[in-house]
N, C-alpha and C positions, 0 to 999 in steps of 0.2 A: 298810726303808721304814716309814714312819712309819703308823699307820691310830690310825681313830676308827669307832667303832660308834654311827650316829645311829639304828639300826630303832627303833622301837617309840616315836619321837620324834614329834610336831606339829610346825608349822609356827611360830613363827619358831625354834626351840631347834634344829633341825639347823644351820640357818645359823649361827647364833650361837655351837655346839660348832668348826664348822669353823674361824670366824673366831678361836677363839680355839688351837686348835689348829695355826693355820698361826704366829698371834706364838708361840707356846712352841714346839713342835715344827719348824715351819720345815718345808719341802718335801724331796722329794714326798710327799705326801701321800693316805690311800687313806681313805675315806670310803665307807662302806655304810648305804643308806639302805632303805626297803622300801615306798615308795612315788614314783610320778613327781612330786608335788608338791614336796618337800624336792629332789629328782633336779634340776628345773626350777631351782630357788630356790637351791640351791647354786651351779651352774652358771652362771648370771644373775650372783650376786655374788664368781663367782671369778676372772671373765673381765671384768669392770667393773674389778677389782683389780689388772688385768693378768697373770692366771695363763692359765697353758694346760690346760683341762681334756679329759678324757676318759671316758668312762661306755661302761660295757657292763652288759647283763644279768647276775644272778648268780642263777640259778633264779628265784625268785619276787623278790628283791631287785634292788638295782642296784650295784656299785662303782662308784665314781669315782677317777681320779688325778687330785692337782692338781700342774702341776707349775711 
C-alpha cells in the first residue's frame, strides 16, 4: 500500500500532498496526518472526489485510507 507522511504539514499542503499522491500513486492509499484539521480537510476532499475514506487514531496522530 501506498502512504504519504503529511505530520508536521499546515493546512492547505496535506491536502495538496494527497491530491497529488493519489494522481501518481493511485489507491489505496495511507496518509498520516497529526492533527484533526488536515484529518477534516482530507477527508472533505477525498470523498467529494468520490473516494472512500477511512481514519483511525494512531497515538497522537491519525491514519487515513483512501480507497
Amino acid at each position: 500500500m501506498n502512504q504519504i507522511d503529511a505530520r508536521g504539514f499546515s493546512c492547505p499542503e496535506p491536502v495538496l500532498m494527497t491530491k497529488k499522491a493519489l494522481q501518481e500513486l493511485g489507491k489505496p492509499l495511507t496518509v498520516l496526518v497529526d492533527s484533526p484539521t488536515p484529518l477534516q480537510n482530507i477527508t472533505r476532499f477525498a470523498r467529494n472526489a468520490g473516494h472512500k475514506v477511512d481514519s483511525r487514531p494512531l497515538g497522537d496522530d491519525f491514519e487515513l485510507v483512501i480507497s
